[in-house]
Phi, psi and omega in degrees: 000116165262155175220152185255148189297120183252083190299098221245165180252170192316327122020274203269348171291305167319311204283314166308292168308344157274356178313133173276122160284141190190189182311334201223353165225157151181153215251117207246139152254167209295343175267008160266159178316113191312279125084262177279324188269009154308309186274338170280347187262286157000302163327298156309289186314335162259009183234278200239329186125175166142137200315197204149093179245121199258113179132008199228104170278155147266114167239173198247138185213173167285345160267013190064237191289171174186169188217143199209136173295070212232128221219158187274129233299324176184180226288356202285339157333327174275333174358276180336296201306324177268001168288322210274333183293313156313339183276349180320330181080252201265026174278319190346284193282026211223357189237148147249198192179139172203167172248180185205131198239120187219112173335148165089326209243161200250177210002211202253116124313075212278130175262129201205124173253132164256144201268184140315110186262155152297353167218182215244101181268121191270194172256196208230023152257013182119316226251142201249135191226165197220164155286120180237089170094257177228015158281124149253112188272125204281161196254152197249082180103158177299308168300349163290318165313298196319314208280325190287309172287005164275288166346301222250343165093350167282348159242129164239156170329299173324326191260028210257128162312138162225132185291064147217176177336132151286358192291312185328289222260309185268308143296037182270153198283342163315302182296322204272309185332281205294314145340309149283343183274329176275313192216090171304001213239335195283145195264115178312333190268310169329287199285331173304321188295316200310305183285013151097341153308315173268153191219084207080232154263041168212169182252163171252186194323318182277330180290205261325311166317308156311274189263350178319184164245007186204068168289352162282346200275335225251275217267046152329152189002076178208311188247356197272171157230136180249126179262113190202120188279087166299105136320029174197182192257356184234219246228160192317104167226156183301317171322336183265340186316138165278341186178154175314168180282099344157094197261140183269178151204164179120153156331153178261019156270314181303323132018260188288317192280334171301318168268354168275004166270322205291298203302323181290326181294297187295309197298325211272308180319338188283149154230146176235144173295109205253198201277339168246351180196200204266157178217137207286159162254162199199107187282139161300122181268015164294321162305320155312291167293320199281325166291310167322297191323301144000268212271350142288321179269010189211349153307179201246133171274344216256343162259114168299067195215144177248157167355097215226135173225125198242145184249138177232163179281024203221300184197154261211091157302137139221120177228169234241133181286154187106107161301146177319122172298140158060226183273007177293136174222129194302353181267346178240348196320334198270349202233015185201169197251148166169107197240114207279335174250084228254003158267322177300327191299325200279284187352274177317304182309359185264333173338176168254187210356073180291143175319332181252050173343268182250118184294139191053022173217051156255000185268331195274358181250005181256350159313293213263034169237346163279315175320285171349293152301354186114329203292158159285194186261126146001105111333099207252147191205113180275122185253180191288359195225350202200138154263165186210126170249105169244144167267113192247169200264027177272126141269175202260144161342168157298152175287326201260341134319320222252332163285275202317325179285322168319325205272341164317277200254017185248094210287314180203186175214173179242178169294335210280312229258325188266009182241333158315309195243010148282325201082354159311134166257351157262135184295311175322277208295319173320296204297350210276331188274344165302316189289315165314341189268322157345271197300357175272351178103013193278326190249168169185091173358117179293144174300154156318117181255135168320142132080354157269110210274182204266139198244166162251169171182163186281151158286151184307320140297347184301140179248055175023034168311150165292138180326158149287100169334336178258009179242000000 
């Protein structure tokens, strides 16, 4: 197995041996035992993911701790460390991996990013290990699995019997709505048993979810959203409440549309200082529903906490009971799938106007519904208990800010490239902000090349004043 050797500079050699072991890294020497180095790869794989540079000793001197670049003779030295990874089962495929050859300093530092796995990887003493800090820690008792695979989306909640009448469920004025509207011909207890909601004679999490008329009466501080209006720009205190907290209730499509009227009814009601006087504020609400929607169907339901959405004079908190399910991350969430509650997701889309239009694209249309506006981008943040998405009420630089700073450190830009970091969607409007800057003397077409498409670039005299603010 090869991989590639990477010529790294004096820079990055420093910064590496001064690197902080943390939630997301660590530094191994090239002498331990593949083995031992399992568990720390068990770990990554089961919380956030994370680097691991093999080849970096720790020593004790009289000045105290020191870190020393002591890298492995080549790369075939490493054998062990993918064999023993491979024995991993669905770690195989869950890593990449390069060394760094750096002057001066002797042998290979083999570097290995491990992803966020979709399933749960033990080490190869058994033992399921999870990330703490800079620690990696073995899970402790059955109930700690249970919690990891509730996380991780391999078990989910949804699928859990809950001990009452199946009457709940085959007879709610919920189930016969949805029924006429979908399958008039359809029976509640037949068509409930097909889809795997009834489970024996009880229903389970998600049929209570769905069709009860009172799924908080069955599923306390599990299923409800609580709505709470802050009056001030820094961080949640009782003192700033505008008013008590504002609790949704109900099966959850109604649910998701209730509380984003609710939410949309408080945002409008807001003002802000705008440049000659006061001006109402205003959230796209497509951004609005699709992170509610979000943060209802895609919760961990098995933590006893509901929803929570805090309105600020600045910005829109909503957070979601749960860590992100399976291989999800805040960093790839706009760009990969993973439905950790995958009946409540299919289910609710058979409603008529479902919450979940295009299934797996709300985190990317409530993105491209702040853009629209101006808006900065969502803000996703994972906590040890919880995700949290915020919309703060900023707008993003001028388009034509937003080239000249590109252009600081860049020789030139395109059209593709400059609408990519605008958010602009027409090539036509893009061109429309090249020609202003043009015309201030800021820009100036790169000459024409064969095969090479057509750029910008500052002029050779330009003395980089800043864009005009009013354009």
């Amino acid at each position: 197995m090869t991989f590639e050797i990477v010529d790294i500079d004096p820079d990055r050699v420093s910064d590496l041996l001064q690197m902080s072991e943390g939630h997301f890294a660590d530094l191994k020497s090239a002498e331990i035992l593949p083995s031992k180095l399992t568990k720390t790869f068990s770990a990554f794989a089961n919380t956030g993911g994370g680097d691991v540079y093999i080849g970096i000793e720790e020593v004790i001197s009289a000045d105290g701790k020191e870190r020393l670049w002591k890298g492995f003779a080549d790369q075939e030295a490493c054998n062990p460390i993918f064999q023993v990874m491979e024995s991993l089962g669905p770690l195989a495929n869950n890593y990449t991996a390069e060394f760094f050859r750096a002057k001066d300093h002797s042998g290979l530092v083999l570097h290995i990013n491990i992803f966020k796995s979709q399933e749960i990887i033990s080490a190869t003493d058994g033992k399921i290990y999870v990330r703490r800090n800079a620690q990696s820690l073995p899970l402790s008792g059955a109930e700690a699995v249970d919690r990891l695979k509730y996380d991780k989306g391999v078990r989910s909640f949804e699928d859990e019997p809950v001990n009452i009448e199946v009457e709940e469920i085959t007879n709610s004025v919920a189930i016969l709505e949805f029924l006429l509207d979908a399958i008039p011909t359809g029976e509640p207890l037949e068509w409930l048993t097909k889809q795997r909601v009834i489970t024996g004679d009880r229903p389970t999490v998600a049929g209570i979810l769905l069709f009860s008329d009172n799924p908080q009466s069955i599923l306390p501080k599990r299923s409800a959203i609580k709505i709470l209006r802050y009056q001030t720009k820094k961080e949640a205190e009782r003192d700033f409440l505008a008013f008590d907290p504002v609790t949704i209730e109900g099966p959850i499509y109604s649910l998701i549309y209730d509380a984003v009227d609710q939410v949309k009814q408080i945002v409008e009601g807001m003002e802000k200082l705008g440049e000659e006087k006061m001006e109402k504020v205003s959230y796209p609400e497509e951004a609005l529903h699709e992170i509610v929607t979000n943060a209802v169907l895609h919760r961990d339901y098995s933590v006893a906490s509901d929803v929570q959405i805090r309105i600020f004079d600045n910005r829109v908190e909503i957070e979601s009971p749960g860590r992100l399910p399976g291989h999800v991350t805040p960093a790839n969430i706009t760009k990969t799938q993973f439905a950790r509650n995958a009946k409540l997701v299919r289910l609710i889309n058979k409603f008529k106007n479902p919450p979940n239009k295009d299934v797996g694209e709300g985190v990317k249309t409530a993105f491209e519904a702040m853009g629209k506006l101006r808006l900065k981008p969502p803000q996703i943040s994972e906590t040890d208990q919880s995700v949290l998405v915020v919309l703060r009420h900023e707008s993003l630089a001028s388009p034509e800010q937003m080239v000249m700073d590109y252009l600081k450190d860049e020789p030139e830009i395109t059209n593709l490239i400059a609408r990519e970091l605008t958010g602009i969607k027409s090539e036509n409007s893009m061109k429309s902000v090249f020609y202003r800057l043009r015309e201030r003397g800021q820009l100036e077409q790169t000459p024409k090349e064969k095969g090479k498409k057509p750029s910008w670039r500052k002029p050779a005299t330009s003395d980089d004043k800043e864009p005009d603010a009013t354009i």
